[in-house]
C-alpha positions in Angstrom: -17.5 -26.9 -49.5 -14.5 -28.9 -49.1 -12.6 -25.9 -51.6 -13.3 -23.4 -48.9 -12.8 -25.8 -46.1 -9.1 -25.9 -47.5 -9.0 -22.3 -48.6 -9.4 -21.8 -44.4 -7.9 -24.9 -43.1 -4.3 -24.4 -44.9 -3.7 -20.8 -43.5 -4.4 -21.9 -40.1 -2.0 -25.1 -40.6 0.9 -22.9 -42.3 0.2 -19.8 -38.6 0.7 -22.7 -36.6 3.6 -23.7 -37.7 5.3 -20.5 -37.7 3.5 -19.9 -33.7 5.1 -23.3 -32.8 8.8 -21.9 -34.0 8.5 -18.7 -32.6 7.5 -20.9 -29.0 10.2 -22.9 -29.2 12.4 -20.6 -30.6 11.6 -18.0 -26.9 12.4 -21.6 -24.9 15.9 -22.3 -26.8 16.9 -18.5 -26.3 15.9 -18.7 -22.6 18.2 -22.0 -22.5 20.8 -20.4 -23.8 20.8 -17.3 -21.6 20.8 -20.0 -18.9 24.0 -21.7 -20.2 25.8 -18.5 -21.2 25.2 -17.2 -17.6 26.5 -20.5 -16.0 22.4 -20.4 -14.3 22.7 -23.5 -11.5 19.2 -24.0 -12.1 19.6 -24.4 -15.8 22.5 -26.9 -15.5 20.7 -29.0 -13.4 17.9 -28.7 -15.7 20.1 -29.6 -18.6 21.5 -32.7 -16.7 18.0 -34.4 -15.6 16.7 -33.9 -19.7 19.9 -35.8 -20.5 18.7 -38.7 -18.0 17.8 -42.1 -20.4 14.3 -43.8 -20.1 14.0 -46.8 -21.8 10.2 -47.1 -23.1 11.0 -50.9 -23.9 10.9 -51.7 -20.3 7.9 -49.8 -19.8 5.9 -51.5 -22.6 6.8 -54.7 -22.4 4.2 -56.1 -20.3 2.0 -54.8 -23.1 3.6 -56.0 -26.0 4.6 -59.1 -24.4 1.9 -61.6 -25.6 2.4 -60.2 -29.6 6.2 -60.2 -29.4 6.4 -63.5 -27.6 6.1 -66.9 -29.0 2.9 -69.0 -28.2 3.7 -72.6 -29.6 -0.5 -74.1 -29.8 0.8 -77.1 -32.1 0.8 -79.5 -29.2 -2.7 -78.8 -28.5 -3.9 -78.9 -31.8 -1.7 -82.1 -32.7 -3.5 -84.1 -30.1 -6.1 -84.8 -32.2 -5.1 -84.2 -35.8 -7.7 -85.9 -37.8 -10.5 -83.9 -36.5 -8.0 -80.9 -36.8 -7.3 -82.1 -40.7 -11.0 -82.9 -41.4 -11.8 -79.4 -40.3 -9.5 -78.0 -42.1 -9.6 -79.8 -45.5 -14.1 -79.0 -44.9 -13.8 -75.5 -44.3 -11.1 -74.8 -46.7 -13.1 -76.7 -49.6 -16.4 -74.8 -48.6 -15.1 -71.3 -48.5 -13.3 -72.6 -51.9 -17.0 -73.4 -53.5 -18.9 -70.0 -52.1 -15.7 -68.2 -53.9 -16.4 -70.0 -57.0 -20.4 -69.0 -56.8 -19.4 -65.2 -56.3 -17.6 -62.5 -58.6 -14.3 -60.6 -57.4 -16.6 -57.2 -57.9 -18.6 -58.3 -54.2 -14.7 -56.9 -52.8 -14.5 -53.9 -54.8 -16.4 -51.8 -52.2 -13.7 -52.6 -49.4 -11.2 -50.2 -51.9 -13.9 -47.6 -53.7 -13.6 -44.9 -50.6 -9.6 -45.3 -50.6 -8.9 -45.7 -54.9 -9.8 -44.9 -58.0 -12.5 -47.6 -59.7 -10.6 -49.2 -61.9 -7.8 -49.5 -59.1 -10.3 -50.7 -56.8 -11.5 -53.0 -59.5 -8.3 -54.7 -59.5 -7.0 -54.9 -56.3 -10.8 -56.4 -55.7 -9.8 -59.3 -58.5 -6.4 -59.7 -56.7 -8.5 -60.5 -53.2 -10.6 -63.0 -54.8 -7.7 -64.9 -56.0 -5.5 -64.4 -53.0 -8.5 -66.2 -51.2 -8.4 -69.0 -53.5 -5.2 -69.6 -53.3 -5.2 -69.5 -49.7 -7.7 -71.8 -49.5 -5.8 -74.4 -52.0 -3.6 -74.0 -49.8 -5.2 -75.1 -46.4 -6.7 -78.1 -48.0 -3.1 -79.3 -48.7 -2.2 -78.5 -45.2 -5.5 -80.6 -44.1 -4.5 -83.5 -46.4 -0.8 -83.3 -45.4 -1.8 -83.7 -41.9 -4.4 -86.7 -42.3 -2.1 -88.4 -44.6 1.4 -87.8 -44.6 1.9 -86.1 -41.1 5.8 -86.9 -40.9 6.2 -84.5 -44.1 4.3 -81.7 -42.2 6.3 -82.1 -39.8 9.5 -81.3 -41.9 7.9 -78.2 -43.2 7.1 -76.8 -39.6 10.8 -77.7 -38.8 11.8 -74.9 -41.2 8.9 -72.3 -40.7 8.6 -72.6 -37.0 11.8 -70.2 -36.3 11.9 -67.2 -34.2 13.3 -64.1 -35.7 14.4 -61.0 -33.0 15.1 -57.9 -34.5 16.1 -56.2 -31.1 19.6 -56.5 -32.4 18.8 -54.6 -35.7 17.0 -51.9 -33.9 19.3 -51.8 -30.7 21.3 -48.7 -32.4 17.9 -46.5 -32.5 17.7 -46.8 -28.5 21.3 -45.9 -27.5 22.0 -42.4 -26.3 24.6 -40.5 -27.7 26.2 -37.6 -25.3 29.3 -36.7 -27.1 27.1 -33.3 -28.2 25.8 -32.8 -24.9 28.8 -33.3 -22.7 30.4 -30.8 -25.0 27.8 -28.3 -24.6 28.2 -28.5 -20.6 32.0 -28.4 -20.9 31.6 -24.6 -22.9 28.4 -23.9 -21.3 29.2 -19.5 -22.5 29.5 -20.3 -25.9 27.0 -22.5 -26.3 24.6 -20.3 -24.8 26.0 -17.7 -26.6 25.2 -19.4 -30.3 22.3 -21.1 -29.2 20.6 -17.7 -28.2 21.6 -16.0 -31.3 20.5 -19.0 -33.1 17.0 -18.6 -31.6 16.9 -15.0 -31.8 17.5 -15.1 -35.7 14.8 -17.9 -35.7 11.9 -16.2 -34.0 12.6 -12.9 -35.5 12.3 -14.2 -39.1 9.4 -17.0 -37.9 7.3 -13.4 -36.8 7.7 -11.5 -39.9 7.1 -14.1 -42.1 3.4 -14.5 -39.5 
C-alpha cells in the first residue's frame, strides 16, 4: 500500500512543481512587460514590494518572555535549605528508581524514528544521561546546604547573557543595489526578465 501510495504521490509532487514554475514564470513575464513598457502602475508596484518590514518588531511581544532573561535565584535563595533538601531528596530518589529499571524501558521513545539496535543505544545513552544528571543535582543540593559561597562562584560564571542579534543582524538588512538598478534601466530589464520567463515556462510546459 505505501509502494502505490508513492507510485501516485511522487508524480503529483514532481506536476506541481513544474505548475508552480510555469505560474510564476506567467507573473515574472507580466513584470517584465510592465518594466519594459515603463507601466506607472508597475513601477509603483515595484516600489511598495521593495518597502522593508521588520518581523522582529512584530514578534517580539511573543518571543519576549523566551528571549528575555528571568533571574528566579533570589526567590529561590530565600530559603536555601528547603531548596537544597529538595533537591539533594529528589535527585537521590530518581537516582534509586534509575538503578531498579533497565535502559530497554526508553527504547520505545526511539523504535518509530530508528532502527533497533540504534534505538537500543541511544535508549542506553538516556539512561545514563539521567544518571549523570542526577549526580549532578545532588552536588548542586549539597553545594548549596554546605558550601553556598562556592555556588555562588560557579553561578558568577554561568549566569551570563549571550545576544546573538549581532551575529544574525546581516540576515535582516536589505540590500537594493539590484533593485535600484533594475528601476534605473527599467527597458532592459523587462526586456531579459520577460525572455527569461518565456524560456522558463515554455520548457516548464513541455517537460509537464
Amino acid at each position: 500500500m505505501n509502494h502505490l501510495i508513492g507510485q501516485v504521490s511522487y508524480p503529483v509532487f514532481v506536476s506541481g512543481i513544474f505548475v508552480f514554475f510555469i505560474l510564476a514564470s506567467i507573473f515574472s513575464f507580466i513584470v517584465g512587460v510592465g518594466l519594459a513598457t515603463r507601466n506607472a502602475a508597475m513601477l509603483r508596484f515595484f516600489n511598495f514590494m521593495n518597502k522593508s518590514y521588520s518581523t522582529r518588531r512584530m514578534i517580539k511581544p511573543l518571543t519576549m518572555p523566551l528571549t528575555e532573561p528571568h533571574f528566579v535565584e533570589p526567590v529561590l535563595l530565600k530559603h536555601p535549605r528547603i531548596l537544597g533538601v529538595g533537591i539533594v531528596l529528589g535527585a537521590i530518589t530518581s537516582i534509586m528508581l534509575l538503578k531498579e529499571i533497565d535502559a530497554i524501558v526508553f527504547q520505545p521513545m526511539y523504535s518509530g524514528s530508528f532502527s533497533g539496535e540504534t534505538a537500543e543505544i541511544l535508549a542506553g545513552y538516556t539512561h545514563s544521561f539521567l544518571l549523570i544528571g542526577n549526580v549532578l543535582c545532588v552536588i548542586v543540593g549539597v553545594l548549596l546546604l554546605f558550601f553556598p559561597h562556592v555556588l555562588s562562584n560557579i553561578e558568577s560564571y554561568t549566569d551570563k547573557w549571550y545576544s546573538l542579534r549581532k551575529q544574525t543582524r546581516p540576515l535582516h538588512e536589505s540590500y537594493l543595489e539590484i533593485d535600484k538598478w533594475v528601476l534605473a534601466h527599467p527597458t532592459v530589464s523587462g526586456v531579459t526578465l520577460s525572455l527569461l520567463s518565456l524560456g522558463l515556462g515554455v520548457s516548464m510546459y513541455i517537460r509537464l
